[in-house]
C-alpha positions in Angstrom: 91.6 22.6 -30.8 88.4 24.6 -31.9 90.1 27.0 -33.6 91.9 24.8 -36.4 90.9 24.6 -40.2 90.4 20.5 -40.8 90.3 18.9 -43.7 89.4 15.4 -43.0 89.9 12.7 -46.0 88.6 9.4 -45.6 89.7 7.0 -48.0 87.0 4.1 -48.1 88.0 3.3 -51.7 91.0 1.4 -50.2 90.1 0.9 -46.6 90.3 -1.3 -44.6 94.2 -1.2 -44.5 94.6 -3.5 -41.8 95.0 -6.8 -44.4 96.8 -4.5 -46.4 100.9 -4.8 -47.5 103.1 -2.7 -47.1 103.9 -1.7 -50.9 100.0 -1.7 -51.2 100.0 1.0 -48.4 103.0 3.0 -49.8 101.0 3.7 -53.1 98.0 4.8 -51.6 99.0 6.8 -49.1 101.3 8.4 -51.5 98.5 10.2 -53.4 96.5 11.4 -50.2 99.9 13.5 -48.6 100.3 14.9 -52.1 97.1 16.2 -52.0 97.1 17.5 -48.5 100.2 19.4 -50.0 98.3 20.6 -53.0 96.1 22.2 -50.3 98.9 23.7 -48.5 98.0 22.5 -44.6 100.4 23.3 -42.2 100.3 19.7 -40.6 98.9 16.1 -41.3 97.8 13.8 -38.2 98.3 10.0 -39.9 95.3 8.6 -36.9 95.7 5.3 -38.9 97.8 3.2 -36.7 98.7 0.5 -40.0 99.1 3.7 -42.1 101.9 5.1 -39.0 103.4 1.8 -38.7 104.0 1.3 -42.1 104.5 4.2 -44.2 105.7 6.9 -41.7 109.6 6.2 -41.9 108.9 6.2 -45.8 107.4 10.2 -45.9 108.1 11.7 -43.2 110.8 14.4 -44.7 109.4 14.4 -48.3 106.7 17.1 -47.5 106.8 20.7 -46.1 103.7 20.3 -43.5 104.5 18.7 -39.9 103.6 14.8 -40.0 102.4 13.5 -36.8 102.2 9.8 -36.7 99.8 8.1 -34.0 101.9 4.7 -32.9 105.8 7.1 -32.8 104.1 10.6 -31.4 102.6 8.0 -28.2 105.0 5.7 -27.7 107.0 8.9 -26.0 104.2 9.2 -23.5 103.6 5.6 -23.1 107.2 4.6 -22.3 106.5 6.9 -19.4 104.2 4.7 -17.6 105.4 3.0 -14.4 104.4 -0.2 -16.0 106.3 -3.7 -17.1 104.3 -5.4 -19.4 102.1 -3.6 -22.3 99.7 -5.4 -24.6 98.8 -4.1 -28.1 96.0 -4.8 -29.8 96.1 -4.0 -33.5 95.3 -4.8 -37.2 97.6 -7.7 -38.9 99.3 -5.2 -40.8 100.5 -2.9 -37.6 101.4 -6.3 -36.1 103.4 -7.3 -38.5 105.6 -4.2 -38.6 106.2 -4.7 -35.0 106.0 -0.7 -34.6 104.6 -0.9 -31.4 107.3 -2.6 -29.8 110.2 -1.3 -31.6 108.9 2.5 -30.4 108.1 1.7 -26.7 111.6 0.1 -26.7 113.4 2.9 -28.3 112.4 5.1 -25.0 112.0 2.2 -22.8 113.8 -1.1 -22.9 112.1 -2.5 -19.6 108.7 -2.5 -20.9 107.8 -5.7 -22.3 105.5 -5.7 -24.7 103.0 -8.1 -26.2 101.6 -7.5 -30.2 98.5 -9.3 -30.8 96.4 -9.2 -34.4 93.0 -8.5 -34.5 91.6 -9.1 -37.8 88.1 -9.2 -37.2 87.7 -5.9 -34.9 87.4 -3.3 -37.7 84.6 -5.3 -39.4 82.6 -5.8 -36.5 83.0 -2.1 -35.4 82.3 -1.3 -39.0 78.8 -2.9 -39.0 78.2 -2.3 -35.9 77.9 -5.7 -34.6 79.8 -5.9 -31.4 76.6 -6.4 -29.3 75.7 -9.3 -31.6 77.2 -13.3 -29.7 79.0 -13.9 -32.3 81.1 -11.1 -32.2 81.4 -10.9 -28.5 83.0 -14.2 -28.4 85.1 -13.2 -30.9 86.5 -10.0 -29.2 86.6 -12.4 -25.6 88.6 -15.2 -27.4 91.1 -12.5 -28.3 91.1 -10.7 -25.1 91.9 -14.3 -23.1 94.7 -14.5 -25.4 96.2 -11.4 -24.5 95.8 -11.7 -21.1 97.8 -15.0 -20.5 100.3 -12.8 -20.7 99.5 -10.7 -18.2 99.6 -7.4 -18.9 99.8 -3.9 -16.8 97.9 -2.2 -19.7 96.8 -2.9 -23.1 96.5 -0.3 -26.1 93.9 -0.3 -28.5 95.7 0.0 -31.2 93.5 0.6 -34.1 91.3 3.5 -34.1 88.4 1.5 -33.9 88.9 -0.7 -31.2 87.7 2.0 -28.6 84.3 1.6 -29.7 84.4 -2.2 -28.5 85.2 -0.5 -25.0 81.7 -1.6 -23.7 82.4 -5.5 -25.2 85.8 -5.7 -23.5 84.7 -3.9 -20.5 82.5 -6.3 -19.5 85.6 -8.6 -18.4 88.3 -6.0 -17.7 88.5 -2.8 -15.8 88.2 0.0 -17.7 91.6 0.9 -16.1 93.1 -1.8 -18.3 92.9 0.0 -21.1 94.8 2.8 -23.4 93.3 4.8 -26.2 96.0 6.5 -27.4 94.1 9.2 -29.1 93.9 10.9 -26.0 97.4 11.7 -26.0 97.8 11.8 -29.3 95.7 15.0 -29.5 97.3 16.2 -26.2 100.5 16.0 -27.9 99.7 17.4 -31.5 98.3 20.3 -29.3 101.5 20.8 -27.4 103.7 20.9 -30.0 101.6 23.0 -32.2 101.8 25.6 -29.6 105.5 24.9 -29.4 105.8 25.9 -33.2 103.6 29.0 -32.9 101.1 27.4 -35.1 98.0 27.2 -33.0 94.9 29.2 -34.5 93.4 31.4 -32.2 90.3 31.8 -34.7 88.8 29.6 -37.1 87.0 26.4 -37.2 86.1 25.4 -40.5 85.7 22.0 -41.4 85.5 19.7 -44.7 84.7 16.5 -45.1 86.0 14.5 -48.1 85.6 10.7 -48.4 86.8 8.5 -51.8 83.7 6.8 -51.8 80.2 5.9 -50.1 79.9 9.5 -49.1 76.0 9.0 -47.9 77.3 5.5 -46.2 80.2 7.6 -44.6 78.0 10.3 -42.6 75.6 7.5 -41.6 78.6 5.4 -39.9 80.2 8.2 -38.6 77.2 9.3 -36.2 78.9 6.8 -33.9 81.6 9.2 -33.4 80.7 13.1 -35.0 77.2 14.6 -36.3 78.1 15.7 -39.5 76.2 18.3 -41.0 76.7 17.5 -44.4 77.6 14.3 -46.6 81.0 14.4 -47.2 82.3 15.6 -50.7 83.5 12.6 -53.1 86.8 13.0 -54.2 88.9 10.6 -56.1 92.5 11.3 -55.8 95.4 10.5 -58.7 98.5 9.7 -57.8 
C-alpha cells in the first residue's frame, strides 16, 4: 500500500512486552491509541502479537479509527489451511492468553494447535545474536520441543521471530513455517478497499519512537532504511 500516510510509533520505553502482564499492557497501550486518535488516522494495525492477544477485546469499540489486530485478523485465513496440527511460537505473554488457539478454534475446531513460549527470541533478534552458538542452541532446543508434537505448520508468532528464519531453517523446511504478516497486510489491504478507504495518492511517512531514537534507526536497518532518526515522543496517558 504505497499510497497510505503512516505514522509508525515504536514504543521502546516499555518494550519488550512479551514478559509483560496483562494490566501492565492495558495502561500502556491505552495512551498510544489515544494518541493515534489525537491524530485522527483512519485505521491502527496492532503488529504486536502480545499487544493483539491481550488488549484487543479490551479497545476494540472505544475508538472511531478501524483496529486491526495481527493474531484475530489471521486466524480467519489460517483456519483455512488443509492442515491438522499448528504450532505457535510466541512471547510468554501471547502464550499465556492462549489467543492463538482460542481464534483458530473459533473458525476451526479440527485444527489442533500447539502454544509454545519463547522468551529468549526477542532478545537475541534484538542484539542481533542469532548467528552467535549460544543462541542457536537456544532457538534449536525450542524448535525440538515443538516438534515432538508434530506439527503441519508452525507460526511465528512474534514479529521478530521471522528474522531467526535463517537459524530455524537450517533444520526445517522453509515450508514449515508461517509469517503471518504476510496475510496480515493482504488482509488490511482487502478490507481497506472494501471500506473505500484505500489512498490512491500519498506516501508520507513518520517515524516516532518513545526512546533511543538514534538506537531505533540503527536496529531497524535489518528490516527498513530509514531516512531520518525517528522523532522522540513521550506520550501521557
Amino acid at each position: 500500500m504505497p499510497n497510505e500516510d503512516y505514522i509508525y510509533f515504536g514504543d521502546l520505553s516499555n518494550s519488550p512486552y512479551g514478559q509483560k502482564s496483562k494490566q501492565q499492557l492495558l495502561d500502556i497501550t491505552s495512551y498510544i491509541f489515544n494518541y493515534f486518535a489525537s491524530r485522527d488516522v483512519k485505521a491502527v494495525v496492532m503488529a504486536c502479537n502480545t499487544t493483539s492477544a491481550n488488549v484487543y477485546e479490551e479497545y476494540k469499540n472505544s475508538f472511531d479509527y478501524k483496529i486491526y489486530p495481527i493474531i484475530q485478523t489471521c486466524a480467519k485465513v489460517i483456519s483455512d489451511f488443509s492442515i491438522s496440527r499448528l504450532g505457535v511460537f510466541a512471547t510468554s505473554a501471547t502464550i499465556s492468553s492462549g489467543a492463538y488457539k482460542k481464534e483458530i478454534n473459533k473458525y476451526n475446531k479440527n485444527i489442533e494447535v500447539f502454544e509454545m513460549a519463547c522468551p529468549n527470541w526477542v532478545q537475541i533478534v534484538e542484539e542481533n545474536t542469532q548467528d552467535d552458538e549460544k543462541s542457536i542452541e537456544c532457538i534449536k532446543e525450542r524448535l525440538d520441543l515443538m516438534l515432538e508434537n508434530k506439527p503441519d505448520k508452525i507460526i511465528l508468532g512474534c514479529t521478530h521471530y521471522p528474522f531467526l528464519s535463517n537459524v530455524l531453517t537450517k533444520f526445517v523446511p522453509s515450508e514449515m513455517f508461517i509469517d503471518p504478516s504476510v496475510f496480515f497486510a493482504e488482509y488490511i489491504k482487502s478490507d481497506l478497499e472494501k471500506l473505500d478507504l484505500l489512498n490512491t495518492s500519498g506516501g508520507h511517512e513518520e517515524f516516532l519512537v518513545s526512546a533511543n531514537p538514534k538506537e531505533f534507526k540503527k536496529a531497524a536497518e535489518m528490516f527498513y532504511q530509514l531516512e531520518d532518526v525517528p522523532e522522540l515522543v513521550v506520550l501521557n496517558k
